[in-house]
C-alpha positions in Angstrom: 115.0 108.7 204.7 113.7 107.0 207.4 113.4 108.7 211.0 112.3 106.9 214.8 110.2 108.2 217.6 113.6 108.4 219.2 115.2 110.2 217.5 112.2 113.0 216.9 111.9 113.0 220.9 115.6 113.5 221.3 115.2 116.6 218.3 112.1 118.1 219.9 113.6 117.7 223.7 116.9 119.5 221.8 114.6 122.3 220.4 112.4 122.6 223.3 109.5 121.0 221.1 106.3 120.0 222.5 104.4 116.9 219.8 101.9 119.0 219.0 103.9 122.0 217.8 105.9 119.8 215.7 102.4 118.2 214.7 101.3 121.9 213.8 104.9 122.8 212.0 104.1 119.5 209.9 100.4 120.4 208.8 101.9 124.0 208.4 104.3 122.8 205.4 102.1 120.1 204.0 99.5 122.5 203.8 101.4 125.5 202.6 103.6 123.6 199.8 102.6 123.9 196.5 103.4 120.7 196.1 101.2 117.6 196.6 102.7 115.6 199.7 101.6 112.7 200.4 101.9 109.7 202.7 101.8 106.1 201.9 101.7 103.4 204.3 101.3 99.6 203.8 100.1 100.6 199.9 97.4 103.0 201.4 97.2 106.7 201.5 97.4 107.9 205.6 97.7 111.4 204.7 97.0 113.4 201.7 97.6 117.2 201.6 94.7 119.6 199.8 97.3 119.8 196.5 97.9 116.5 196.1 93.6 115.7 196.4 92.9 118.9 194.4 94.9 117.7 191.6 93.1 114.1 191.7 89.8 115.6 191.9 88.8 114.1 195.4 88.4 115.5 198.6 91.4 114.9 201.2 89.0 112.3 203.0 88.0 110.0 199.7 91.5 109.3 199.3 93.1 108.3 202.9 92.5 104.8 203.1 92.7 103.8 199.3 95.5 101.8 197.7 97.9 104.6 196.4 98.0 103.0 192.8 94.1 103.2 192.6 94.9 106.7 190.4 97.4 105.0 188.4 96.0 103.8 184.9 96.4 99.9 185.2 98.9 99.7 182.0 101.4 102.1 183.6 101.1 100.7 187.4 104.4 98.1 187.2 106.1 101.1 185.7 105.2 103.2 188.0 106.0 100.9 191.0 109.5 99.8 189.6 111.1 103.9 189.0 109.4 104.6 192.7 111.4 101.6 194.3 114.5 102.4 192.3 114.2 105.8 194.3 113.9 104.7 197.7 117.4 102.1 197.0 119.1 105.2 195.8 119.6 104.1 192.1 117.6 107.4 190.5 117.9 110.6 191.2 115.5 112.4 189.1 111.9 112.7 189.7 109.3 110.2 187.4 106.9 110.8 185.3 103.5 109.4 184.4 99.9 109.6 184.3 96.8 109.3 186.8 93.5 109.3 186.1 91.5 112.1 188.0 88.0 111.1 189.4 86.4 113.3 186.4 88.3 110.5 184.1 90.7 112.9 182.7 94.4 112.0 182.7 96.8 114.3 184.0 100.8 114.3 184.1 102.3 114.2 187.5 106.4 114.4 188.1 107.2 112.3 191.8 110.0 112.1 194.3 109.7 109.5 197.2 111.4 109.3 199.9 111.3 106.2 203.3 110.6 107.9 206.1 108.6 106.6 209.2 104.8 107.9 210.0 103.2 107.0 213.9 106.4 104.8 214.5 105.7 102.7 211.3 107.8 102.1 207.8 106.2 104.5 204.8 106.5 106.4 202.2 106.7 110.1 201.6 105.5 111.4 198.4 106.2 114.6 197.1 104.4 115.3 193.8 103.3 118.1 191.2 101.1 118.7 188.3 102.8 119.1 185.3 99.8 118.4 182.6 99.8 122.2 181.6 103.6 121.9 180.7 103.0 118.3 179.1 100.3 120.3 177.4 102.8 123.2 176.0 105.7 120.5 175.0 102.9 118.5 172.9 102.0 121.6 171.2 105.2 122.2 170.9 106.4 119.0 169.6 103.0 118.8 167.1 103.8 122.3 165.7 107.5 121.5 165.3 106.7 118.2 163.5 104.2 120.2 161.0 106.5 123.3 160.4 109.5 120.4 159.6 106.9 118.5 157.2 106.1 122.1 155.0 109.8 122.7 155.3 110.8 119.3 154.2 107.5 118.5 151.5 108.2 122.1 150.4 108.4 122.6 146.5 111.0 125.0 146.7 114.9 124.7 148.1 115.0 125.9 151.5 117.4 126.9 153.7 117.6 128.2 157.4 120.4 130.6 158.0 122.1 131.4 161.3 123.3 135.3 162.0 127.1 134.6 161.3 125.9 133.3 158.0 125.8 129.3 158.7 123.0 127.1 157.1 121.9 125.3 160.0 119.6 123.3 157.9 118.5 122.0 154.1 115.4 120.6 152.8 115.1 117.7 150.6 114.6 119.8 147.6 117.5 121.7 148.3 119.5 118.3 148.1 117.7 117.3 144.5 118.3 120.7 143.4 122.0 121.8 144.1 123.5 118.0 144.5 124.9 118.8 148.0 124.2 116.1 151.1 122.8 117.4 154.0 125.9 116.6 156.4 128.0 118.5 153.8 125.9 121.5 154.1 124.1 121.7 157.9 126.0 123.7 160.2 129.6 123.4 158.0 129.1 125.9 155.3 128.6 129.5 155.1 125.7 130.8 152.1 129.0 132.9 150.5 131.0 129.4 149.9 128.2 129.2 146.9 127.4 132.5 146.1 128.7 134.1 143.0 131.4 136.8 144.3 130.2 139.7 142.1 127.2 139.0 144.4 128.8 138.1 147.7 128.6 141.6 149.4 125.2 143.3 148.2 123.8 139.7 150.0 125.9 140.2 153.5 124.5 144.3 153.2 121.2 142.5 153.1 121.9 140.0 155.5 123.0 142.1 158.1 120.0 144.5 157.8 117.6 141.9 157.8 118.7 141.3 161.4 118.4 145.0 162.5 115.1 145.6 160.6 113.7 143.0 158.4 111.5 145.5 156.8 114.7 147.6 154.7 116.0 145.0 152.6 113.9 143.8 149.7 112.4 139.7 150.5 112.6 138.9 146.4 115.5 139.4 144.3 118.0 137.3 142.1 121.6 136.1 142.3 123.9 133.5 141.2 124.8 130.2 143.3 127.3 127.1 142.4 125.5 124.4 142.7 127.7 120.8 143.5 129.0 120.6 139.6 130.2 123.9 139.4 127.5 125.0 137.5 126.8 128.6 137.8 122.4 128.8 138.4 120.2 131.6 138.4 118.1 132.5 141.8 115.2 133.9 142.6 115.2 134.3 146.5 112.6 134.8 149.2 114.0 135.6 152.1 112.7 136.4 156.1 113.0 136.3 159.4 112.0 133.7 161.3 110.0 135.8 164.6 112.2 136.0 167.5 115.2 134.7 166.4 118.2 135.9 164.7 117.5 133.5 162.1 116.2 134.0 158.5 114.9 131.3 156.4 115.4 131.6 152.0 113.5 129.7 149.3 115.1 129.3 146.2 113.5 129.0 142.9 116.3 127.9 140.0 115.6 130.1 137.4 118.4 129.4 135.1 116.4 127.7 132.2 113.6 130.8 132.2 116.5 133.1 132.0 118.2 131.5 129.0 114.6 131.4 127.6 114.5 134.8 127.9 117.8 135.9 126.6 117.4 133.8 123.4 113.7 135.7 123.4 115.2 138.7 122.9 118.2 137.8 120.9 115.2 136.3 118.5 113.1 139.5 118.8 116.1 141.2 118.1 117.0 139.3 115.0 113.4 140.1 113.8 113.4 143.2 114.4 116.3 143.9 112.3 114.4 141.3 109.7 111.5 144.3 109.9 113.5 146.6 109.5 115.4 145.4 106.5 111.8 144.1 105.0 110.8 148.0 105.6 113.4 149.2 103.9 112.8 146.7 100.9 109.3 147.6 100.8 110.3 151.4 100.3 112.8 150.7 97.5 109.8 148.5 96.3 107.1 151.0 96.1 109.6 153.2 94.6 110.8 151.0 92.2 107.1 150.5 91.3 106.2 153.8 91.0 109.3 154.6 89.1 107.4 151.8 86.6 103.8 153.3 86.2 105.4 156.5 85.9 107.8 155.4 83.0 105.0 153.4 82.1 102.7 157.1 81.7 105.6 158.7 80.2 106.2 156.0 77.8 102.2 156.0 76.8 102.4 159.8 76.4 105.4 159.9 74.1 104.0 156.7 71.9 101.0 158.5 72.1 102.6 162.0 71.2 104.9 160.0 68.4 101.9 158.9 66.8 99.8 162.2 66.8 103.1 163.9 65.5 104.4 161.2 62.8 101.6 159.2 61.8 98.6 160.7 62.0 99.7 163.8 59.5 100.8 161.0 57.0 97.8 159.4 57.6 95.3 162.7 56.9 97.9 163.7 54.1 96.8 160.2 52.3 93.4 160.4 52.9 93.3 163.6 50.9 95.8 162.4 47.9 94.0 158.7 48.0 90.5 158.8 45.5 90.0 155.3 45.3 86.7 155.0 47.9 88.1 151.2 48.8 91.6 152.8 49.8 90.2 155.0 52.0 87.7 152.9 53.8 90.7 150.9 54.3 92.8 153.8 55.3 90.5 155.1 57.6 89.7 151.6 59.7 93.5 152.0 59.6 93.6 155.3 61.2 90.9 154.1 63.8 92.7 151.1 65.2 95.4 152.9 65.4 94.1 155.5 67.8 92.4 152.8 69.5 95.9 151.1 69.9 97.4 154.5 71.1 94.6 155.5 73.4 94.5 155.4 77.1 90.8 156.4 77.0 90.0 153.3 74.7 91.5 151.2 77.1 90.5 152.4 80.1 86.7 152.0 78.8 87.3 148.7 77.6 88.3 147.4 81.0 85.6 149.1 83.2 82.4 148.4 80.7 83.6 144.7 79.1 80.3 144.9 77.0 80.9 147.6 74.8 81.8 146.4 71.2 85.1 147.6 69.5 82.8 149.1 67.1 81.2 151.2 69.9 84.6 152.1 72.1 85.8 153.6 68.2 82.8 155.5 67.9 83.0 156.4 71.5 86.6 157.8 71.4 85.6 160.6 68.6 82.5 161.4 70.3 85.2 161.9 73.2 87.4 164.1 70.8 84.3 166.3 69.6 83.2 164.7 66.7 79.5 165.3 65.5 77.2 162.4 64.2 78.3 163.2 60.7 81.6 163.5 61.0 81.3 160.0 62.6 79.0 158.8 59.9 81.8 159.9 56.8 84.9 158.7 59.1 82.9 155.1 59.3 81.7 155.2 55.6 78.6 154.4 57.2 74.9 156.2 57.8 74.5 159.2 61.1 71.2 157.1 61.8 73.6 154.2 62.3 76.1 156.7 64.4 72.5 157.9 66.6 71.4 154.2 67.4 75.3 153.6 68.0 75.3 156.8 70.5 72.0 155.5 72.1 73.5 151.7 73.1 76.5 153.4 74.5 74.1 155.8 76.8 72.5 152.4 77.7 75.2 150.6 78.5 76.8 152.9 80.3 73.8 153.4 82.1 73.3 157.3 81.1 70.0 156.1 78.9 67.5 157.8 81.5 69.9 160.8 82.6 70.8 164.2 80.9 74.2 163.9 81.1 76.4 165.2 78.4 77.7 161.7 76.7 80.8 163.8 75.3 81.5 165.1 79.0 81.3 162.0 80.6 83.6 160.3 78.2 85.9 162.8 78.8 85.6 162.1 82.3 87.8 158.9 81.6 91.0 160.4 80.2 
């Protein structure tokens, strides 16, 4: 805008205006603006309010006289230059922005309007300016925190999701793509979460939905459900889901769980299956042991009735013969007859045989009648043989059975294996 002496005379006579009360009204605004104002005149700075200096880090009187483009860093000054001349013709309308360079050599952000106007009856420049490097500040903060929360959202190992209160996903990560097979321009800001979510599940999710928004701390954050992915396939979900602080919006992770769960389930169907394998093992063990016992016992019975057979039918016949018999041959033959056969027929023979392995067949015999009772003679004329030879045979059984330096009873201790 450009104004004459004229004209201002004309104004002040008008309002009755001395010079130097519009020269006071002028300092009054420049100084009282918040704004820097500023006027430039053949490239030079004739007037400079306190703002605008404050700002630069100079005193009102360091800057009148300089060029106006000495605070202007020298790679932005033909920038700078061509948006203020595009001003003054009228061909922009908002204000500019760039940097100066204070005296303290930090850069701060100013936004300027400029306007033609005429200072002392010459052509300048009136500058109206203000400090906006607190605000450039915030909106680089701003921009750097938005540009790391996108790169966790986006590098993310999980498929994420930001939803919107009416139930819109707003926006997908990568992941989210690989996992489900969706694009992002089918899913951003077209589709609801439902259009994917099982329908047995559909309405315990809205319940949650909707009182996430009231108070995020009633509904659980973790729990599963069933989503379509692009195929059709139905996928097990594990969801984490929150609010995002100060919005209405809530962001979800999803972890595809589908493979674990089918693990699981053929887990248990195999546990199952070996439990019932147990089980039936169990029950064949039982009929085992019984089967088993039902053996030794006919085993015992079958022992005691051979045994009782013998002692009923034979033995008699066998005494009866000695008796008729007169021949001494016959009956030294009958009566090693009648010996093996109570060895054969006794459990007590057998069970010495087995635990002491060095005892002679000779010895067990003469063993089992000292067992029965039967004195060193009796021994001696069942044997046909001498009782000095039944004595040394009594003392290598005590030794072997290690009773040669105890008082035990050798006809009680045998007994003890019956």
């Amino acid at each position: 805008m450009k104004v004459n002496n004229m004209e201002k005379n004309d104004r002040r006579q008008q309002r009755n205006e001395s010079p130097d009360e519009t020269a006071d009204l002028f300092q009054t605004l420049t100084e009282k603006s918040v704004a820097g104002i500023y006027v430039v005149q053949e490239g030079k700075f004739v007037f400079v309010n306190a703002n605008a200096a404050y700002y630069a880090g100079y005193t009102k009187d360091e800057l009148i006289g300089k060029k106006s483009d000495i605070l202007v860093p020298p790679e932005d000054r033909e920038t700078v230059k061509k948006n203020a001349r595009m001003m003054l013709k009228g061909e922009r309308i908002s204000p500019h922005e760039f940097q100066i360079i204070a005296k303290d050599g930090r850069r701060r952000w100013i936004m300027e309007t400029v306007a033609s106007i005429s200072y002392e009856g010459k052509p300048a420049i009136l500058g109206n300016s203000m400090d906006i490097s607190d605000r450039k500040q915030a909106e680089e903060r701003i921009k750097e925190s938005e540009n790391w929360y996108r790169t966790v959202f986006e590098t993310t190992g999980a498929a994420t999701m930001v939803l919107e209160n009416d139930t819109t996903i707003s926006f997908v990560n990568n992941e989210f793509v690989k996992q489900f097979g969706y694009t992002k321009e089918e899913i951003e800001n077209r589709k609801s979460w439902t259009e994917f979510t099982y329908p047995d599940d559909v309405e315990t999710m809205k319940i949650h939905h909707n009182l996430r928004r009231i108070d995020p701390q009633i509904p659980p954050k973790n729990y599963e459900f069933r989503w379509y992915n692009k195929k059709g396939d139905l996928r097990n979900i594990y969801l984490t889901v929150d609010m995002i602080p100060g919005t209405t919006k809530s962001i979800a992770s999803f972890l595809d769980i589908t493979d674990y769960k089918e693990a699981e389930a053929a887990l248990k169907k195999r546990g199952e299956e070996l439990e019932a394998k147990t089980h039936e093992l169990e029950e064949l063990n039982a009929a085992l042991r019984v089967l088993l016992k039902k053996r030794e016992e006919d085993k015992k019975e079958l022992a005691v009735d051979v045994l009782s057979n013998v002692k009923k039918l034979v033995i008699p016949y066998v005494d009866k013969l000695k008796k008729q018999i007169e021949d001494p041959h016959l009956r030294a033959d009958l009566k090693v007859l009648e010996s093996n056969l109570r060895d054969i027929v006794s459990p007590f023979s057998r069970t010495l045989s087995s635990q002491h392995m060095n005892l002679t067949p000779r010895e067990i015999q003469v063993a089992n009648l000292i067992k029965e009772g039967k004195s060193s003679k009796e021994i001696a004329d069942f044997f046909n043989i001498s009782s000095s030879a039944v004595n040394i045979c009594r003392h290598r059984i005590r030794h072997k059975l290690g009773l040669n330096k105890q008082k035990t009873n050798l006809q009680s201790y045998l007994s003890s294996f019956s």
